[in-house]
N, C-alpha and C positions, 0 to 999 in steps of 0.2 A: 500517361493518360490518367486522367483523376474523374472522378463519381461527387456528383451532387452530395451523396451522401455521404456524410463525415465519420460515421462510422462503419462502411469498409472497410477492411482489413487487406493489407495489401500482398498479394501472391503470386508469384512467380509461374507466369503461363507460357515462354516462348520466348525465341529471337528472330529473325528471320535479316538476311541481309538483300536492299535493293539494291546497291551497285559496288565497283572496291571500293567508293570512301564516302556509302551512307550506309549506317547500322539503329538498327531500332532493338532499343529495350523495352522489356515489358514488366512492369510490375502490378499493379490494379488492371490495365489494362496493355495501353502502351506508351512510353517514353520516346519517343526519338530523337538521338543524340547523333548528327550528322558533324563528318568534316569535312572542313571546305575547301583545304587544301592551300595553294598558293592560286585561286583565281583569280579575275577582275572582280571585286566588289560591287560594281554596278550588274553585273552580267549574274552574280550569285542572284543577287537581290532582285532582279526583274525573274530570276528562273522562279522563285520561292514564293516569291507574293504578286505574281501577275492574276493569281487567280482567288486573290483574297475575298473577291466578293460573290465569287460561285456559293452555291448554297446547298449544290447536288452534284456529284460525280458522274459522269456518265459513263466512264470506264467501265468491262467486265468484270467481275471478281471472279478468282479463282476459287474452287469448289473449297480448298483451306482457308482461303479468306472469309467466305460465306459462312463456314463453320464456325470459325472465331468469331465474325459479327453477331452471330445467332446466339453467344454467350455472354454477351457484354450488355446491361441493360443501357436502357434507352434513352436513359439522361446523360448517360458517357461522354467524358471531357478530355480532351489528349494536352498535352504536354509535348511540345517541341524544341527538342536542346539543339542549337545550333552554334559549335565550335569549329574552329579554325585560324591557319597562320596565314598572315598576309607581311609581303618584304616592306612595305611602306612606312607601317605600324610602328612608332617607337617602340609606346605601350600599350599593355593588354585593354579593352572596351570591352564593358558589361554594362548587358542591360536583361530586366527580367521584366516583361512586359504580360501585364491580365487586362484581357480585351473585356469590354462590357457584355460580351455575350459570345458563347463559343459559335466559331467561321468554320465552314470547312475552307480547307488552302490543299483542294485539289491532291497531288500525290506527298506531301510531305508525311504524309500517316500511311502505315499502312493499307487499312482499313476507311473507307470513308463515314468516317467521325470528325464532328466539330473542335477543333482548337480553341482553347481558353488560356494558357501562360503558352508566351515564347522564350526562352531564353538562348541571347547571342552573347557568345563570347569571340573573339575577336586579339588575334595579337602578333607581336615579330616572332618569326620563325627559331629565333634564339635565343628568345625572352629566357633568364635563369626562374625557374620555380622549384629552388631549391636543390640544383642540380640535375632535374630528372629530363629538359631537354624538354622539346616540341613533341613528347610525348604525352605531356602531363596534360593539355588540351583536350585530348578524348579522356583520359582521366578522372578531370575535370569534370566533363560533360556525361562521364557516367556518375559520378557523384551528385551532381544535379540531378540527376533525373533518381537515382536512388533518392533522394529529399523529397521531391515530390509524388513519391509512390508512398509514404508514410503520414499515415491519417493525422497525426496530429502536426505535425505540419501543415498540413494541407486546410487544414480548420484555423491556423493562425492567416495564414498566408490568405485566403478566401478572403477573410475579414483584414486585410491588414492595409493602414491606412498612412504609413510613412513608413522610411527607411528602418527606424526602430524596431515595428513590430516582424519584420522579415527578419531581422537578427536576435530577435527573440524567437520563434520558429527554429531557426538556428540553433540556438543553444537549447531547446527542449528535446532536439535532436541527437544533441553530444552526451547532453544528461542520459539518456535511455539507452546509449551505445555501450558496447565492452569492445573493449583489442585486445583480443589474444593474441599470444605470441606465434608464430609456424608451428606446426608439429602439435600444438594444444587445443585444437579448435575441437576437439572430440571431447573435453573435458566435463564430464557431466555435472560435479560437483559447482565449478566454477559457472555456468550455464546455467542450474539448479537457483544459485546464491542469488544472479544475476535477473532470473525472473522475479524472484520473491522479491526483490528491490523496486523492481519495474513493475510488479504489480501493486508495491505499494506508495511507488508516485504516484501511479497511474492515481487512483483511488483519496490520495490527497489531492492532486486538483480537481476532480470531482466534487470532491465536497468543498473545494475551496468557492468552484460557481455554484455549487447548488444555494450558499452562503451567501450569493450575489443578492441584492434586491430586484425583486422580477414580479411583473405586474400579470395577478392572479387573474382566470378564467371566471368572468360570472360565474355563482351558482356549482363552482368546481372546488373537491378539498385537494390541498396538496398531500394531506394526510389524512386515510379517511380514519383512520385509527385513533386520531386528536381527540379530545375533550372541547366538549361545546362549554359547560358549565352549565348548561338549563337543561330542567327534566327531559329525559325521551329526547335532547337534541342532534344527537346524533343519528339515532333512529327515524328523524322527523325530516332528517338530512339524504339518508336512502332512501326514506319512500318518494322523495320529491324525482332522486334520480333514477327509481324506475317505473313514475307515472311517465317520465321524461323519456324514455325510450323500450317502455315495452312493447310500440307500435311496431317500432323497426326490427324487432328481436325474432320478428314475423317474417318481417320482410326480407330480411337479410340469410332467410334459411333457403332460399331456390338456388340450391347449389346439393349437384350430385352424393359429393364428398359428404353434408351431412348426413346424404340417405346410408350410405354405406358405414359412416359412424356409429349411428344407430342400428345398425342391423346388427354389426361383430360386437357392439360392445350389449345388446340384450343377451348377445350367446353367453358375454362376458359378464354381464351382472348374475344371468341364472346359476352358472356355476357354485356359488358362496351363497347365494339365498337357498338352493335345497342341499348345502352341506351345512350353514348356520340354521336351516329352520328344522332337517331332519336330527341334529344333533339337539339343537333346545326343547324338542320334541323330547329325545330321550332321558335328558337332564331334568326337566319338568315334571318326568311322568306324562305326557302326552296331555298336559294341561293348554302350553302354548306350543305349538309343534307347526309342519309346513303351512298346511292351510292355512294360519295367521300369518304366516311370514310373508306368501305370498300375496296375499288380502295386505295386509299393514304396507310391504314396501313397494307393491302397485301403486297402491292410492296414495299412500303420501308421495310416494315421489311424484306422481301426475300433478299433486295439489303444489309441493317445492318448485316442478317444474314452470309452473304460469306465476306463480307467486315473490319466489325468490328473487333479489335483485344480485345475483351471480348465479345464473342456470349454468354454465360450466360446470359447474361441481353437485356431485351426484351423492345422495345420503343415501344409508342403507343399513345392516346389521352390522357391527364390526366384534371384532373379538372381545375388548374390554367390556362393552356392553352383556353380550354373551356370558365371562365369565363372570360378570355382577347379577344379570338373570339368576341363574346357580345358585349363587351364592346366597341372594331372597329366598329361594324354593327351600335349600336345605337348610335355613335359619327356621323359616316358618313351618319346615315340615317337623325339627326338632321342638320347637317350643308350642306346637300344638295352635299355629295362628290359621286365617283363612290363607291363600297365597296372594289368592287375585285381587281381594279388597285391600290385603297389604298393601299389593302392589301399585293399586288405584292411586291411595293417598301419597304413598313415596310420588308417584307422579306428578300429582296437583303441587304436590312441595317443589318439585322441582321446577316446574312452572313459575310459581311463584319467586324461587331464588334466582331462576335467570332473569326473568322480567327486572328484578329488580339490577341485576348487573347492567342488561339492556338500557335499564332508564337511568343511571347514575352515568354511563358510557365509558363502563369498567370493561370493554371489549381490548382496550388498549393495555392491560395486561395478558396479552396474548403472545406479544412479545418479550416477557419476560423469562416464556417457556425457550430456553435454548436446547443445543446439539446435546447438553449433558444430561439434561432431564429427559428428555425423548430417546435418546438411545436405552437409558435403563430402563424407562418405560415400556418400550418395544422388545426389549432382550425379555423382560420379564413376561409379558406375552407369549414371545415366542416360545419361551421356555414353557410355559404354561400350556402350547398348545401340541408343542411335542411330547410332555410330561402325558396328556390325558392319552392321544394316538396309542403312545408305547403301555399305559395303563390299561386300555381298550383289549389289547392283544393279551396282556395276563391273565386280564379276568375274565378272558375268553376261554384258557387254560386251567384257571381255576372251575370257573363253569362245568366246563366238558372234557376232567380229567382223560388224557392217555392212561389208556388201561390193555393189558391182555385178556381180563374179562370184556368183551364188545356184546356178552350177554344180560342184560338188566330188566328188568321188571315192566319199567316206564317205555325202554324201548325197541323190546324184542318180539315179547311173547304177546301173541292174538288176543286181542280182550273179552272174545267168548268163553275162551275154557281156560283160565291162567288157573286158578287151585287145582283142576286135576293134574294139569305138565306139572306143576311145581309139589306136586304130590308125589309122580310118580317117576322125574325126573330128576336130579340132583344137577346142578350148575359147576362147570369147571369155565379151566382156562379156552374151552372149543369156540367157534363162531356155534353161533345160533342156530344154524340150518343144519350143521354139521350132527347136535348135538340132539335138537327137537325133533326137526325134521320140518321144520316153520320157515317160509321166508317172511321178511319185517311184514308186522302189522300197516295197512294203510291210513290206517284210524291214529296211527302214532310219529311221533318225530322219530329219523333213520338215523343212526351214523354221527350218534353227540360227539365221541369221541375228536371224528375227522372237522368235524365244527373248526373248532380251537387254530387245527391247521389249515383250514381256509380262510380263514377270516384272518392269518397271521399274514397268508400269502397275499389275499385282497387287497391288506393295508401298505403292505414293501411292493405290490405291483401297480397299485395305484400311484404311489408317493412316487417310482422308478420311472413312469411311465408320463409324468406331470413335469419332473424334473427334466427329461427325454427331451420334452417340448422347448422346455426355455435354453436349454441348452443349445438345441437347433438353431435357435436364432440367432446366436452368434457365433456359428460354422462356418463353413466353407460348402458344405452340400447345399444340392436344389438352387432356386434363383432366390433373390431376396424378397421377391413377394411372396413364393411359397414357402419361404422360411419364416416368415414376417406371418401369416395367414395362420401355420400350425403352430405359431407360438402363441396368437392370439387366445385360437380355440383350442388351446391344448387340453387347460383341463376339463371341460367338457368331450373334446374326445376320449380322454383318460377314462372318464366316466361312463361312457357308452361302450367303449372296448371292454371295461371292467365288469361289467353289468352282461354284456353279451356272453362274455368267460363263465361267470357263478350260474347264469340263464342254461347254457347249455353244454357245460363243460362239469357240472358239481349240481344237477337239476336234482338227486339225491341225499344232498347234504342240510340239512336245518340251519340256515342261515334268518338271522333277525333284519328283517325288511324294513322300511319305512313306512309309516302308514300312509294309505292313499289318500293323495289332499282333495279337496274339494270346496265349495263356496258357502263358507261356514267353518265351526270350532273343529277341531282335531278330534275331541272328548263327544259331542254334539250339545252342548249344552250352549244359549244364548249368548251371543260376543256381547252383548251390555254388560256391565259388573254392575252389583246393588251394592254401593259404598258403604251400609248399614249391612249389608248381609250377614247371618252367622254371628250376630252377638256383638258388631266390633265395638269396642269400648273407645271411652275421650283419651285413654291412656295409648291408644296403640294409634290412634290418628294424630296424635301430636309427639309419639312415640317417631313414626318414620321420618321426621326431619333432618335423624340426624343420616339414616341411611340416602333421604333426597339429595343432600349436600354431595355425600360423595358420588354422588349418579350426576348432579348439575358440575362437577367439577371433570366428570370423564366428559361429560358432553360438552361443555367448552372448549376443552383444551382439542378434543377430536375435531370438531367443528370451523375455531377460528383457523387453528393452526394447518389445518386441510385447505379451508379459502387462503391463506396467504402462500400455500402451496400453488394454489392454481395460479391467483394473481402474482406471480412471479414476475418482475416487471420482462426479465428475459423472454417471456410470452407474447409480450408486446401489446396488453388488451386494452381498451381506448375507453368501453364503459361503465366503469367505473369497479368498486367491489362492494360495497354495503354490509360489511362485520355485523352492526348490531340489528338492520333488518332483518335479517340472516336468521342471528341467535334466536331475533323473536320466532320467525315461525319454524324452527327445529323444537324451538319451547313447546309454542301451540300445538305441534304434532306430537309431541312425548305427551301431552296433557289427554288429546282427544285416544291416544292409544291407548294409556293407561285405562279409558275410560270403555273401550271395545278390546280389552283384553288382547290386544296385537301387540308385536317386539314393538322395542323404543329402539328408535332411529337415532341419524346422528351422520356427520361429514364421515364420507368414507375416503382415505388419503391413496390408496392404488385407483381403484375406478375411477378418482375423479382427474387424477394425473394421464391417466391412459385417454380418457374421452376429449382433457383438455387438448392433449400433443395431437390426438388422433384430427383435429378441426384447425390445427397451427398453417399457416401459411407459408411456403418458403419462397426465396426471391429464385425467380423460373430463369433467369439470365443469368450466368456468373461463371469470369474463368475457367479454362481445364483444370482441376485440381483443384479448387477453392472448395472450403467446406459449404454447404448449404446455412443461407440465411433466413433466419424467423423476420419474415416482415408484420406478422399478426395473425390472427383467428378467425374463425366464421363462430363470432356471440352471435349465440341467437339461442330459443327453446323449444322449437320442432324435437332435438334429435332427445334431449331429458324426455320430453313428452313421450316420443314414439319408445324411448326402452321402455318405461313402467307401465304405458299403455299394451303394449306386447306380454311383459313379466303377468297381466292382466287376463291376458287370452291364453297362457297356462293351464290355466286352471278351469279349460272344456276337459269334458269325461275324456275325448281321445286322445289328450297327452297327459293326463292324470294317472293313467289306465299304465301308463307306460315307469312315470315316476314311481309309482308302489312296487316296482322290481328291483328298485337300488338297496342293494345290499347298507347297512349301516357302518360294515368296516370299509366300503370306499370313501363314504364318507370323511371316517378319522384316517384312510390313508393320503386325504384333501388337506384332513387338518394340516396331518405331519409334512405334506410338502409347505404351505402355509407357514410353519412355523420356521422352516428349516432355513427357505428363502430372506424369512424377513431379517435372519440373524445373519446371513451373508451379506448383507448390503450395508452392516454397521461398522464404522469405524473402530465403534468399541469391542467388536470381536476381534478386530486385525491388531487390538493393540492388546486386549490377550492373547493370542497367540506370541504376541513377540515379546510377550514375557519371559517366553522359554527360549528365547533366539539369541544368540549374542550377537553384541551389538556390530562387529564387524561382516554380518548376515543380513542386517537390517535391511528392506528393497530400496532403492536411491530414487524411485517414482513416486514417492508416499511425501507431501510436503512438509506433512508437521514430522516425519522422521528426520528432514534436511533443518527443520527449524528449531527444533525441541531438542535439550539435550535428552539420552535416555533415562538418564536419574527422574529429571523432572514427567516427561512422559510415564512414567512406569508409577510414578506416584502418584498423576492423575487417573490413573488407569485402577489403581486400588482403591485411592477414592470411590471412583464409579461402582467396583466391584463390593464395595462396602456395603454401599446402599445398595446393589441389588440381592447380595446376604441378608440387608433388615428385611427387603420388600420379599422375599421366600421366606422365608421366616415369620413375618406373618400372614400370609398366605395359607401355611400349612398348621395353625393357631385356630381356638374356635372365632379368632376374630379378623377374619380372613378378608371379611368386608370391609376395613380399614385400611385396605390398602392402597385407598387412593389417597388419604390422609398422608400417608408418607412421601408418595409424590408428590405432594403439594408443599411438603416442608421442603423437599432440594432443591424446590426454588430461591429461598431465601440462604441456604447452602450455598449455593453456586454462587449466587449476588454478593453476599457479604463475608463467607467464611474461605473460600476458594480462591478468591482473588489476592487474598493475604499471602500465600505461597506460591502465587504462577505472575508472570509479569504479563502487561497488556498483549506483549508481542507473543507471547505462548499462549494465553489463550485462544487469539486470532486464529490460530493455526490449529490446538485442539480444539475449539470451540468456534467456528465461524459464525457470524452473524447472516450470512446469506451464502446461499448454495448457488452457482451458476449453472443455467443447463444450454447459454449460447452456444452455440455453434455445433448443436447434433442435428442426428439427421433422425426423424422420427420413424426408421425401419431397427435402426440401434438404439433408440433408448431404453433402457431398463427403467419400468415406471418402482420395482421392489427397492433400485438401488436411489431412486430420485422420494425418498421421504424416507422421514426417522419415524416417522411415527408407527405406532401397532397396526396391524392389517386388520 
C-alpha cells in the first residue's frame, strides 16, 4: 500500500494471511503479494477483478481490521502483487499497471482501501530463475512489494512516464541497499557507515531538484534571508507578508491546543522572568529589578506579539543580556557615571546599528553563526551561570561566618540595655540565652551564622529539585502526560516547594528576599530616564557606541538565530519568517526600554522552541509503530498575546504579596540548574569528555565519532576549548565587556582558518549546518537539547 505523500516513511505494521495461497505484506501500509497457484487464468481473473468497479465494500470488518483502518490516513493507496505459476506459460509475463485513480477491487486488500499499482507476474511452473525453482515467484512478489513500500521509489514511479523511468526507480533502490553477509546483519559499524552514505545521497539529490528551475509563488521568497539590494528591501518584503496574513493569524487561533499552550507556557515564561528580574535586581542594586522585568517583558511581548511577522517565537530576558546588564552597572558604578542615562544612550546606539543592518539586509549573515560559535558561546554562559550560583553560596559564608561565638553585638543582645550586659557580662564561646539570660532581640536579624547554610541548601535543593523534573520526563514512572505536565512546570514547582521550606521550615533564619514588585521602578523613582540627567557630557554619549555594538551584536545573533530555530523547515510552517522585520522591532523595543529604564529584550531560544513544538501538529492516522508525523503548526498570536497579557496580571497586589517571599538563593539555585542543563545538551561537552576516554571506549551512536578520526575530532575540540580560555579570560579582565568582541572574531576563525585543517566531510559531521528534529514526538522532545545557543 503507498500514501499520496511522498515523504512517508515506510514501516513495518503486520501480516495477516487470507487463505493457504494468498499473503499480504505490509509496509506503509499494505502490499499484497498473492499466489496463484496452477489455476485457470480466466477463473483467476474473473475472481480478482469482477468487482473492479465497486467503490465501497459492503463486507464486516473485524474489530482488527477496524483498528488498522483507523490508522492508515485517508488518502491510502494499496499495492497488489499478483504472482503465480501456470503449465501453459513457456515464459514468465510482467506487467506493472498505475490505474488513473485508486479502485477498491473488493477482498484483494485486506482492508477496504483503494488500489492504485497492480503488479502480475505470471510464469511456467519450472521456469529456472537462477536455480531457486517456482519458489522464486513469491519471492519475487515479495521483493516487489518491498519496492513499493520505499518512498523514493514510489516518488519515481508516481511520476514515471516510460519503461526508463521505472528502471531508474530501480536502481535508486540498489544504490541505497547494503547485503550483509548471514550471521553480520547485527554489525553496527557496518550499518553506522551505511547510513552516513544514505544520508548523504539522500541530501545530494535534494539539492540536486532544489537546483531544478521551478516557477516561483507571487509575492513568495524562496529565501527570506536573500539580499534584495535596495534600502529596507527586505524589510519592505516582511511587512507586505504580514499586512498579508495578520487577519488569519486571528482566525486560525479557535483551537483548544492554543489555550492550553498559553496557559503551561506563562507558567513557563514566569519562572526565568522572577529569577532574571530578581537576580538583575541584585546585580544593579535594585536599580532595574522585578518590577521592570515584569512591566518591560509584558508589554513588549504584547507589542512583539500583534507586531511581529513570526509570533511563534517569544522574546524575553536571556542570560547574555543579563550578564552585559552587569557588566554596564559595574563599569559605571567604578568610573563614577549615571547608570541609567548610560544605559539610555548605549540603547539609541543600538537602535541605530541594527536599523542599519536591517536596511542594508545584513540579516543574512545569521547564518554564518555556526554549531562552533554557538556552542562556545553557550558553554561560556553556562559556565558563567554556574560560576555566579556557586559564588552566591561563598559569599553567603563569607557574609555570615560559622562561628562558636553565635553571641554578637548586632545579633544577640536587646537594643535597650546593650552597655550595661556588655559592662557587666564578658562574652565567651556560650549561646546567648545561656550566657545573658536574653532570648534574640525582635528588633534584630537571628541566627547570621545558620544564614550561610541555608541559603547553601536553598541553592543544591532548588537546582536538585528542577533537575528532578526534567529527568521525570524521560522515565518510566507516572503516564506521559503527567510526566510531560511536571516537566513543563517543574521549575516553577521547584520554586513554590522551595519557598514554602525557607516560609516554614527556617521562618527564624535571615534570609535576603526579593523585593516586592509592583507597577512602577523597584527603587520608586520615575521609569522615564532624562538622557541629560546628572551632567552627561558629548563624551559619554558618543562614548557608549562602542559598548552599543557589542549589546546590537548579542541581540542579533540571540534573535535571528532563535527565528531560524523556530522556522526549522522540519516544523513545517507555511507563513512565512520575516528576519529583518523582526530585527526592526526587537530594535524598536531595546530603544523604547532603554528609554523607560525596563531589561532589553531579545529572541529567547528554549521558550520559543517549547511554544513552537507545543502548537506542532502531528499526522492523527499512522501505522502500529510508526513514529509521529509533523504535518505543521497552529501560526497564529492569540497564544504570544494571552502569555505576556497574563505575565501582566502578575503584578495585582495578591500575587505580588506572594512573590516578595522568594528567597534569593532559589533564585541562583535556578540559575545553577539553567546553567547546568545548557552545557549538557552541547556536543562540545561530550567531546571533552572524550578527551579522557580512549578511543576504543568511544560510544558507536555518536555520528561524528563514526566520521571523525580521533586525532582530527580532539583537535577540533582544543580549538573550541581555546577560544573559550580567551573568552574567560576576558571575562574575568577589567574589560569583561568585550566579550562579545571575541565571539564575533570566531566567526571569521571558523570560515577561513578552520577549514584549512578539517575536510568538508569532517566538518559536516562536527559542525552541521542543520539540526533535524523530524520524526519526535512532542512529549520527548528536550527543547535544552534542540538549540546551541545560551538560555
Amino acid at each position: 500500500m503507498v500514501s499520496d505523500d511522498p515523504q512517508a516513511d515506510p514501516a513495518s505494521v503486520g501480516s495477516r494471511s487470507f487463505t493457504p495461497v494468498r499473503r499480504s505484506s505490509f509496509s506503509k501500509a499494505v502490499n499484497g503479494s498473492e499466489d496463484l497457484g496452477n489455476r485457470d487464468l480466466n477463473a483467476l481473473l474473473d475472481d480478482e477483478f469482477n468487482d473492479l468497479q465497486v467503490e465501497e465494500s459492503d463486507h464486516h470488518l473485524a474489530k482488527e481490521e477496524r483498528h488498522l483502518l483507523s490508522h492508515l490516513p485517508a488518502d491510502i493507496e494499496a499495492t497488489t502483487v499478483l504472482v503465480g505459476a501456470l503449465d501453459f506459460l513457456e515464459s514468465p509475463i510482467i506487467a506493472l499497471v498505475r490505474l488513473s485513480k485508486g479502485r477498491h477491487l473488493g477482498h484483494v486488500t485486506e482492508v477496504p482501501i483503494p488500489v492504485r499499482f497492480i503488479f502480475v507476474m505470471l510464469g511456467p511452473p519450472d521456469y529456472d530463475f537462477g536455480g531457486l525453482g517456482s519458489t522464486s515467484y513469491h519471492e519475487i512478489g515479495r521483493s516487489i512489494a518491498t519496492l513499493m513500500a520505499d518512498k523514493e521509489v514510489l516518488e519515481e514511479i508516481y511520476a514515471a512516464e516510460q519503461r526508463r523511468d521505472i528502471l531508474t526507480a530501480l536502481d535508486l533502490f540498489l544504490d541505497d541497499s547494503m547485503v550483509l553477509p548471514p550471521g553480520q546483519w547485527e554489525d553496527k559499524d557496518k550499518l553506522q557507515l551505511h547510513n552516513e552514505a544514505l544520508a548523504q545521497r539522500q541530501k545530494m539529490r535534494r539539492l540536486r531538484k532544489e537546483e531544478l528551475p521551478t516557477t516561483p509563488t507571487p509575492g513568495e521568497d524562496d529565501d527570506p534571508l536573500q539580499r534584495t539590494g535596495r534600502f529596507c528591501g527586505g524589510m519592505m518584503k516582511d511587512l507586505q507578508r504580514f499586512k498579508r496574513r495578520f487577519v488569519s493569524d486571528f482566525k486560525d487561533a479557535g483551537s483548544s491546543q492554543v489555550f492550553f499552550t498559553a496557559l503551561f507556557m506563562y507558567f513557563g515564561a514566569l519562572a526565568p522572568v522572577i529569577t532574571f528580574g530578581g537576580l538583575l535586581g541584585k546585580k544593579t542594586g535594585n536599580t532595574i529589578g522585578l518590577s521592570e522585568m515584569l512591566i518591560g517583558t509584558s508589554i513588549g511581548g504584547m507589542i512583539w506579539s500583534l507586531l511581529s511577522a513570526q509570533p511563534l517565537m517569544l522574546i524575553g530576558p536571556t542570560g547574555p543580556l543579563l550578564v552585559f546588564e552587569e557588566l554596564i552597572y559595574s563599569f559605571c558604578d567604578g568610573q563614577g557615571l549615571p547608570f541609567l542615562q548610560f544605559r539610555f544612550w548605549t540603547g539609541m546606539w543600538v537602535f541605530v546599528i541594527l536599523f542599519i543592518v536591517v536596511a542594508l539586509d545584513a540579516s543574512y549573515l545569521a547564518k554564518q553563526f555556526t554549531r562552533f560559535t554557538e556552542e562556545v558561546f553557550a558553554f561560556l554562559i553556562g559556565f558563567i551561570f554556574i560560576f555566579e550560583a556557586l559564588k552566591s553560596v561563598l559569599d553567603s559564608f563569607k557574609a555570615n561566618p560559622l562561628s562558636f561565638d553565635y553571641c554578637s553585638l548586632e545579633h544577640c543582645l536587646p537594643a535597650d540595655n546593650i552597655s550595661e550586659i556588655l559592662a557587666s557580662t564578658p562574652l565567651s564561646n556560650l549561646s546567648c540565652k545561656a550566657q545573658l539570660g536574653y532570648e534574640y532581640s525582635s528588633k534584630t536579624p537571628k541566627n547570621s551564622p545558620n544564614t550561610a547554610l541555608v541559603n547553601m541548601l536553598l541553592v543544591f535543593l532548588t537546582f536538585g529539585l528542577s533537575y528532578f523534573f526534567r529527568y521525570l520526563r524521560h522515565s518510566r514512572y507516572l503516564s506521559k502526560e503527567m510526566r510531560r505536565t511536571a516537566s513543563d512546570f517543574g521549575i516553577l514547582i521547584t520554586i513554590i516547594v522551595t519557598v514554602v521550606i525557607a516560609r516554614f521550615l527556617f521562618s527564624d533564619v535571615r534570609l535576603d528576599l526579593i523585593k516586592r514588585p509592583e507597577f512602577g521602578t523597584t527603587d520608586g523613582r520615575s521609569l522615564a530616564v532624562d538622557p541629560l540627567g546628572d551632567n552627561v557630557s558629548v563624551g559619554v554619549i558618543f562614548g557608549t557606541i562602542l559598548p552599543a555594538f557589542l549589546v546590537a551584536f548579542l541581540v542579533f545573533v540571540e534573535t535571528q538565530v532563535t527565528c531560524l530555530i523556530v522556522t526549522n523547515p522540519d516544523h513545517k510552517l507555511v507563513k512565512g519568517q520575516g528576519f529583518h522585520w523582526n530585527l526592526f522591532i526587537v530594535a524598536s523595543l531595546i530603544a523604547v526600554s532603554s528609554a523607560l529604564s525596563l531589561p532589553w529584550l531579545c529572541g529567547t531560544p528554549v521558550p520559543s522552541l517549547s511554544h513552537t513544538t507545543s502548537l506542532l501538529l502531528f499526522k492523527k492516522t499512522r501505522a502500529p509503530g510508526e513514529r509521529p508525523k509533523v504535518t505543521g503548526a497552529i501560526e497564529q498570536r492569540a497564544s504570544n498575546l494571552a502569555i505576556h497579557a497574563l505575565l501582566l496580571i502578575t503584578l495585582v497586589p495578591a500575587i505580588t504579596s506572594l512573590l516578595k517571599e522568594v528567597p534569593v538563593s532559589v533564585l541562583f539555585g535556578v540559575f545553577l540548574y539553567l546553567g547546568i542543563v545548557s552545557l549538557l545538551g552541547l556536543q562540545f561537552l561530550q567531546r571533552i569528555i572524550l578527551l579522557m576516554v580512549p578511543p576504543k571506549h568511544h560510544p558507536d551512536d555518536l555520528a561524528y565519532v563514526q566520521s571523525v578520526r580521533s586525532v582530527q575530532m580532539h583537535r577540533y575540540t582544543l580549538i573550541q576549548l581555546l577560544c573559550l580560555g580567551v573568552l574567560i579570560t576576558v571575562k574575568l579582565t577589567p574589560a569583561a565587556a568585550g566579550f562579545p568582541l571575541i565571539i564575533l572574531l570566531m566567526v571569521p576563525l571558523r570560515k577561513f582558518v578552520v577549514t584549512r585543517f578539517f575536510s568538508e566531510r569532517e566538518l559536516e559531521a562536527l559542525d552541521p549546518h542543520e539540526t533535524h528534529v523530524d520524526d519526535h514526538d512532542a512529549d520527548s522532545l528536550d527543547e535544552y537539547a534542540g538549540t546551541h545557543l545560551p538560555i
